[in-house]
SETI-485298 format. One line per 3 residues: number of its first residue (from 1); for each residue x, y, z of N, C-alpha, C. Coordinates in nm, 2 decimals, decimal comma. Atoms other than C-alpha are relative to their C-alpha. Layout:
# residues N
NUM> X:Y:Z:X:Y:Z:X:Y:Z | ...
# end
This chain:
# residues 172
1> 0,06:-0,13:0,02:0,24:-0,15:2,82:-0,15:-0,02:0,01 | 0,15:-0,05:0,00:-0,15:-0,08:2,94:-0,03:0,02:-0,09 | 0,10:-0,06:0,08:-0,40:-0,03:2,68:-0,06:0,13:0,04
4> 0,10:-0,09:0,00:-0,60:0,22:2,65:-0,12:-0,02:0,11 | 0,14:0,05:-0,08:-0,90:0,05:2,86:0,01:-0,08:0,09 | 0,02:0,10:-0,14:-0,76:-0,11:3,13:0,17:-0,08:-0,01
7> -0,12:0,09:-0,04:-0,48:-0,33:3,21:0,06:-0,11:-0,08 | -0,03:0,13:0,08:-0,48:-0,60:2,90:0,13:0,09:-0,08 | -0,15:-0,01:0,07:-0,12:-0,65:2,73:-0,04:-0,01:-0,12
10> -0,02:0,00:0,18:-0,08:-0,58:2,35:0,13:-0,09:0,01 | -0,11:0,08:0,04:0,13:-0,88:2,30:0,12:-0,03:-0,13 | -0,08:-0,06:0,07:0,45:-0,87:2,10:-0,01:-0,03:-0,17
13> -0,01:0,04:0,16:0,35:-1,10:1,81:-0,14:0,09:-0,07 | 0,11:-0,05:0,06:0,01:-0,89:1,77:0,08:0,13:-0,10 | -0,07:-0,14:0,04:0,28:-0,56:1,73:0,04:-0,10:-0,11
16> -0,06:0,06:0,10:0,45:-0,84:1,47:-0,12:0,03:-0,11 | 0,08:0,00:0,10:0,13:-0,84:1,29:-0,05:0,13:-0,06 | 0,07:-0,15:0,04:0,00:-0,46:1,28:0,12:0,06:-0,09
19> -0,11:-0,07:0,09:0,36:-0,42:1,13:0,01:-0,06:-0,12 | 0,00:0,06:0,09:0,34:-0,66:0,89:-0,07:0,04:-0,09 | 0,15:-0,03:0,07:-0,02:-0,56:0,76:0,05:0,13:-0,03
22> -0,04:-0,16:0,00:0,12:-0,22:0,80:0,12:0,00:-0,17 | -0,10:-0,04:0,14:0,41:-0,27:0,52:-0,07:-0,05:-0,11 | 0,04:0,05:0,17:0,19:-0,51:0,29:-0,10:0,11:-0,03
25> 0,07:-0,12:0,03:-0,02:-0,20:0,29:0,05:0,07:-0,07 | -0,10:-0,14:0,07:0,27:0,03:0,17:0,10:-0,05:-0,15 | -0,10:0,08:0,15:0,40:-0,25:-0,10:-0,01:0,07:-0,13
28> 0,00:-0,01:0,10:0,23:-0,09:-0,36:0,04:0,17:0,01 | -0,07:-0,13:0,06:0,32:0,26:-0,33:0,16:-0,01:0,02 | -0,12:0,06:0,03:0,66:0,14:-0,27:0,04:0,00:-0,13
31> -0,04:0,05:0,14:0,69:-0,03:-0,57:-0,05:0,09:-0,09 | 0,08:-0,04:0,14:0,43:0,22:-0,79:0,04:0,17:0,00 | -0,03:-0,19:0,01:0,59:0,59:-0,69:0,09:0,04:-0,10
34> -0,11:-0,04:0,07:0,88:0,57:-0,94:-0,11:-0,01:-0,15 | 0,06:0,02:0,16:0,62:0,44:-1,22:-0,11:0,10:-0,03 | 0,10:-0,08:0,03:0,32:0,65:-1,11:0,02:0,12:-0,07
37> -0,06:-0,12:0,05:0,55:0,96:-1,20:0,01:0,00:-0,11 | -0,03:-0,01:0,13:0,62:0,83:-1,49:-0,13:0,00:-0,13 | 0,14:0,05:0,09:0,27:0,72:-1,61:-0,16:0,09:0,08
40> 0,16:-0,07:-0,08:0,01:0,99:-1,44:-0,11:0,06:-0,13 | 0,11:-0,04:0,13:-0,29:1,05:-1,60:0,01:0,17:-0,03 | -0,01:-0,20:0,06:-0,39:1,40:-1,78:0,01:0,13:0,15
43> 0,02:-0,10:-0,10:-0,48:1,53:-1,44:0,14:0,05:0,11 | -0,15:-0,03:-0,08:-0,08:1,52:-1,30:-0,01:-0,13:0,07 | 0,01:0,11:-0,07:-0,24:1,24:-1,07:0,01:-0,14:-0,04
46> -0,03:0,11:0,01:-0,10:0,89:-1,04:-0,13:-0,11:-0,05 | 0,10:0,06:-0,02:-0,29:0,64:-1,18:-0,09:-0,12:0,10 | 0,08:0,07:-0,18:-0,41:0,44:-0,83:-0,02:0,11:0,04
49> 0,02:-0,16:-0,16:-0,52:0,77:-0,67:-0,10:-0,06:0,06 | 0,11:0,07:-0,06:-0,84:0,61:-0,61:0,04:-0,11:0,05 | -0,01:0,11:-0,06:-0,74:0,30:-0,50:0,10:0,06:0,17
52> -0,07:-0,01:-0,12:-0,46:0,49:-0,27:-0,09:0,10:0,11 | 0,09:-0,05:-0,09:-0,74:0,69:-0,13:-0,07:-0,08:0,08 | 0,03:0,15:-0,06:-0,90:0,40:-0,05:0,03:-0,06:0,11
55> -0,12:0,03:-0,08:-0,60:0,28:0,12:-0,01:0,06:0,15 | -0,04:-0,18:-0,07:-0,56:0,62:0,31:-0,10:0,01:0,10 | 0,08:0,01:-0,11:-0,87:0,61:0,48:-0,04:-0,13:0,06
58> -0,01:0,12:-0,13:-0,88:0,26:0,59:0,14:-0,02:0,05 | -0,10:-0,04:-0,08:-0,57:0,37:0,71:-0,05:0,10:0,12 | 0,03:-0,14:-0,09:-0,71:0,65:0,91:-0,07:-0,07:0,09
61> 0,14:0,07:-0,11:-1,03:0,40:1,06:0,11:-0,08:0,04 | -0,09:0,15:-0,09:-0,74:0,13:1,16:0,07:0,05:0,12 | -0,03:-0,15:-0,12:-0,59:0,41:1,37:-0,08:0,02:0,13
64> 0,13:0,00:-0,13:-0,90:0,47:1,55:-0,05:-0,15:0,08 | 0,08:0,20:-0,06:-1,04:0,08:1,56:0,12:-0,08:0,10 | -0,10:0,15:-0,03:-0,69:-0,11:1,63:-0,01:0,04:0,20
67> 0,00:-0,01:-0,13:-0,66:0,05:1,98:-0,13:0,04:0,06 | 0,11:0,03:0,00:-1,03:0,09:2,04:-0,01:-0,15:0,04 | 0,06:0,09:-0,04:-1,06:-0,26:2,06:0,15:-0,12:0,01
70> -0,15:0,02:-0,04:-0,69:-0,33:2,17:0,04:-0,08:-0,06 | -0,09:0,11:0,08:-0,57:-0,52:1,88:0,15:0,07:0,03 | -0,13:0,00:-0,01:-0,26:-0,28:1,85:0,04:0,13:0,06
73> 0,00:-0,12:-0,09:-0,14:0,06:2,02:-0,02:0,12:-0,13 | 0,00:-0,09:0,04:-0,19:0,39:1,91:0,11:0,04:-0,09 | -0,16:-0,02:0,09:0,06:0,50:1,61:0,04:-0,01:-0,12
76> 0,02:0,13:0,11:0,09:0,21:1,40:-0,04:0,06:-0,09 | 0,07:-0,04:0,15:-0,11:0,34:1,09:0,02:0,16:0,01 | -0,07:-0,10:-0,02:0,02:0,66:1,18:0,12:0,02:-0,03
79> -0,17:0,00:0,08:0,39:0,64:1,10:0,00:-0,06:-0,12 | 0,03:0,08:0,17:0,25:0,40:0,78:-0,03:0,13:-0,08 | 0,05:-0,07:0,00:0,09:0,68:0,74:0,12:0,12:-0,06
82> -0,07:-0,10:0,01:0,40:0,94:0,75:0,09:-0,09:-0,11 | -0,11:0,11:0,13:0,62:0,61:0,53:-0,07:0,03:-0,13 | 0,06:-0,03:0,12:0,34:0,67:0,29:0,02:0,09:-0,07
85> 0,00:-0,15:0,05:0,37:1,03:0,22:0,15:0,03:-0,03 | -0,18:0,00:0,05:0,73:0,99:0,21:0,04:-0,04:-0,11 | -0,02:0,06:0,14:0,76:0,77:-0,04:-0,09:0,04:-0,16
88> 0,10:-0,07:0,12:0,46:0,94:-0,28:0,05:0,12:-0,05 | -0,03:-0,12:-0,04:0,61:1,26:-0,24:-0,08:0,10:-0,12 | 0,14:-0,06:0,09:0,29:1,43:-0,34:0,02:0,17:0,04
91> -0,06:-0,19:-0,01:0,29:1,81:-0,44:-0,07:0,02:0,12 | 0,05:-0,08:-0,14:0,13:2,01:-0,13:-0,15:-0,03:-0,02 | 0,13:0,03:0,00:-0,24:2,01:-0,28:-0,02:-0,15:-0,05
94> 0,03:0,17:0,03:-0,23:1,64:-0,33:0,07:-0,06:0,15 | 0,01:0,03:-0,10:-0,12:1,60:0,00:-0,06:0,05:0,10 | 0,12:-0,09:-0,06:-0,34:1,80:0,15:-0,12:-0,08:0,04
97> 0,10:0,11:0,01:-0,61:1,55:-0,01:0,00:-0,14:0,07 | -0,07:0,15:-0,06:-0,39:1,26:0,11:-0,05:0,00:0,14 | 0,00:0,02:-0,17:-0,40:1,37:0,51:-0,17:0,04:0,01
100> 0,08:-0,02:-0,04:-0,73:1,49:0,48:-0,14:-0,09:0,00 | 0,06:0,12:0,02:-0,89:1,17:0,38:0,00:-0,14:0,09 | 0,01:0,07:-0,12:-0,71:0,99:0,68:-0,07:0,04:0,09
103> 0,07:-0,06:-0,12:-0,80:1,19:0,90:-0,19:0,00:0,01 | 0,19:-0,01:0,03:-1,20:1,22:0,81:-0,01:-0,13:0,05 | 0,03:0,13:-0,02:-1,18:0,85:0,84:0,00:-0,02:0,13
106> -0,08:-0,03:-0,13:-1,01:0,89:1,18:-0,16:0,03:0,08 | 0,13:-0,07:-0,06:-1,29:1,10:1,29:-0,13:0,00:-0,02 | 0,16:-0,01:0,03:-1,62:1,01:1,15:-0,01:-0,15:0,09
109> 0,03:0,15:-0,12:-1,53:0,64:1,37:0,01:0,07:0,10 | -0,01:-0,07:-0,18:-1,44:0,86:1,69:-0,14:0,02:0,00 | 0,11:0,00:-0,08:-1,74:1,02:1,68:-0,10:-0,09:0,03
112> 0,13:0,07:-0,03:-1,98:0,73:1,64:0,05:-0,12:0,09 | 0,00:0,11:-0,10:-1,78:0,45:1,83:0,08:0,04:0,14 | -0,10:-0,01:-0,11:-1,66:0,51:2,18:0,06:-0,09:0,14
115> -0,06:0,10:0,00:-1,59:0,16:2,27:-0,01:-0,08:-0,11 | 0,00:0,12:0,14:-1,54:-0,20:2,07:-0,09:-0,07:0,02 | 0,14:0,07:0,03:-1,89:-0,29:1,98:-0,01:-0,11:-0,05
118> -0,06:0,13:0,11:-1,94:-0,60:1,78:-0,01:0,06:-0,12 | 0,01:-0,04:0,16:-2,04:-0,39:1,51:0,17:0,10:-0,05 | -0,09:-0,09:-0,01:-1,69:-0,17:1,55:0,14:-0,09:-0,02
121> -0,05:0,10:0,06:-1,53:-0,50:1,52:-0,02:-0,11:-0,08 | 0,00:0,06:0,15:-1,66:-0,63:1,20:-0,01:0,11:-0,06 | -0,03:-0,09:0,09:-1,59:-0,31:1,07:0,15:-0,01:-0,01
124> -0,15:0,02:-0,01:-1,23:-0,37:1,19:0,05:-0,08:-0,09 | -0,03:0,14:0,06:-1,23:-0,73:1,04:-0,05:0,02:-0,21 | 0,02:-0,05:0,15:-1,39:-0,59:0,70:0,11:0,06:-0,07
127> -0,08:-0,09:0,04:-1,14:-0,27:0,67:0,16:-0,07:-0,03 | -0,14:0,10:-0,02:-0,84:-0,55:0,75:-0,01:-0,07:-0,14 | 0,02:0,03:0,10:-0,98:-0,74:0,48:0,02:0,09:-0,14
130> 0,01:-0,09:0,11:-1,02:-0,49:0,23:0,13:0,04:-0,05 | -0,10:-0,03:0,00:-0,72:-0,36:0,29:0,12:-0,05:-0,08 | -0,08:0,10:0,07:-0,52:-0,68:0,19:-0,03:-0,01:-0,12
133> 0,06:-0,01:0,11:-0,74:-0,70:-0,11:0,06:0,09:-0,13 | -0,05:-0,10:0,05:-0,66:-0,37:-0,21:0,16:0,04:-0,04 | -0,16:-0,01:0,04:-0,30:-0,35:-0,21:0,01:-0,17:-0,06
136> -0,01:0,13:0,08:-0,31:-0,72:-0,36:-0,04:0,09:-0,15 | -0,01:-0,01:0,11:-0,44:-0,58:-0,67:0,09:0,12:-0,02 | -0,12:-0,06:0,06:-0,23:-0,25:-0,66:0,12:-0,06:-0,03
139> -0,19:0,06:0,03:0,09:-0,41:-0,66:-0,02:-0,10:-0,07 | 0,04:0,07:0,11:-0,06:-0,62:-0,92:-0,02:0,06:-0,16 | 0,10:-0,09:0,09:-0,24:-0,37:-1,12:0,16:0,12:-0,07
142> -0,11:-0,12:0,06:0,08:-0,09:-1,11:0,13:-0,02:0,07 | -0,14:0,04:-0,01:0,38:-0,28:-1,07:0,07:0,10:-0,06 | -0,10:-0,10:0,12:0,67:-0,06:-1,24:0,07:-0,08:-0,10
145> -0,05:0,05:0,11:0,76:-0,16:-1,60:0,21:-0,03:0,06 | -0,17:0,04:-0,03:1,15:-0,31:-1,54:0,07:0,10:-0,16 | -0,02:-0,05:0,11:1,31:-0,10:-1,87:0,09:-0,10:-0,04
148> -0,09:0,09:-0,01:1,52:-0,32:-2,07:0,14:0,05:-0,05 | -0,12:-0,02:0,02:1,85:-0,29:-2,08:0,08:0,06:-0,10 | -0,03:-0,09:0,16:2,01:-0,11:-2,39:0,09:-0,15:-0,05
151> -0,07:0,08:0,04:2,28:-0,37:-2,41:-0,08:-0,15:-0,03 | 0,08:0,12:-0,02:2,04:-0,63:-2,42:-0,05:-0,03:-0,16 | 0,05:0,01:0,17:1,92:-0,57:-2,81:0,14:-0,01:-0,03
154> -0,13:0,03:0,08:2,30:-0,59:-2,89:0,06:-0,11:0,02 | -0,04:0,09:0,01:2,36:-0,92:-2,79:-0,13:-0,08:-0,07 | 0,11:0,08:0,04:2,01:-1,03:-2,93:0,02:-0,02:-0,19
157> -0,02:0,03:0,14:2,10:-0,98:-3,28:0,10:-0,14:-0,05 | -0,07:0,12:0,03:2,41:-1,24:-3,27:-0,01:-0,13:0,04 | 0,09:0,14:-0,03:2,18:-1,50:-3,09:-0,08:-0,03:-0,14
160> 0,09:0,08:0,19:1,96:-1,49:-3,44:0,07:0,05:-0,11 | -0,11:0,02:0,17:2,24:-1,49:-3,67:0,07:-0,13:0,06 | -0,05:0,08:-0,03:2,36:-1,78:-3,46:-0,13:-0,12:-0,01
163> 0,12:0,08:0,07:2,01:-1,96:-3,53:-0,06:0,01:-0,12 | 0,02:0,03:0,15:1,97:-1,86:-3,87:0,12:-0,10:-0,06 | -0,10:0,06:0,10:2,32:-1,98:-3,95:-0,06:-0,15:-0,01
166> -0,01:0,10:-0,01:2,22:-2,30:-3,78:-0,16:-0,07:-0,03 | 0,12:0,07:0,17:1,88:-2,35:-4,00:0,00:0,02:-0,13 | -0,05:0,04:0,13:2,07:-2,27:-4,30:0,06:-0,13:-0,03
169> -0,10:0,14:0,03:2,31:-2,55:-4,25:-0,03:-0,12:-0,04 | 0,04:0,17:0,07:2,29:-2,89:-4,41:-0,01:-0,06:0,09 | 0,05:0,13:-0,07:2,11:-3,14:-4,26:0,09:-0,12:-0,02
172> -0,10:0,06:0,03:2,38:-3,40:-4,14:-0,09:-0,13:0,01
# end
């Protein structure tokens, strides 16, 4: 498949990698949508909003940059993009904020790059960075509590009546 700028191939393990980067991106709302619901601050909102904003718009510039400077095709952080919102399932005015924060991103790189400058790829190589960074500590930061078990305190009681018996007992 042609690029965007001419005749160079986007090679298949590059597409391996933009998908890759693409899910360890989405790990933490993955894993933090069941907990964020449960633990949102006073304002309704999750507590990572900031960090998923964050997210959201170097999602929006990776969109613009990746095929700009033909790392990967057009798309890619666009359907992350639609997995994102899926899995958040953010009321209307919180997704509103959501798309509107890619998109800005999207568009304040269109207008000022309209090829891959060096400076447009160390912005790439930054946002890539960051990115990893960022979802490193969410999916660190707001893992979801595991609940424990119910049955689990009912077998814990006759584990310590089975170690008291056996520090009452006579020393043989």
């Amino acid at each position: 498949m042609p690029s965007r700028h001419g005749a160079v191939m986007i090679s298949n393990s590059n597409r391996i990698r933009a998908v890759s980067f693409a899910g360890l991106c989405l790990l933490p709302m993955l894993m933090g949508s069941a907990h964020a619901q449960s633990a949102q601050s006073g304002d309704g909102l999750p507590p990572y909003e900031n960090e998923l904003l964050r997210l959201v718009s170097i999602m929006g510039s990776l969109e613009f940059l990746h095929p700009l400077c033909e790392r990967h095709p057009r798309g890619v952080w666009r359907d992350q993009m639609a997995n994102l919102l899926e899995a958040e399932e953010p009321t209307p005015g919180r997704r509103a904020r959501i798309m509107a924060t890619y998109n800005k991103a999207f568009a304040v790189l269109e207008q000022v790059h309209n090829t891959c400058t060096p400076a447009a790829q160390t912005i790439l190589r930054r946002y890539e960075t960051e990115a990893v960074e960022l979802t490193r500590v969410m999916a660190t930061k707001y893992r979801p509590v595991q609940p424990i078990p119910a049955d689990a305190d009912a077998e814990n009681p006759a584990d310590d009546s089975s170690a008291e018996a056996a520090d009452t007992a006579a020393p043989q």
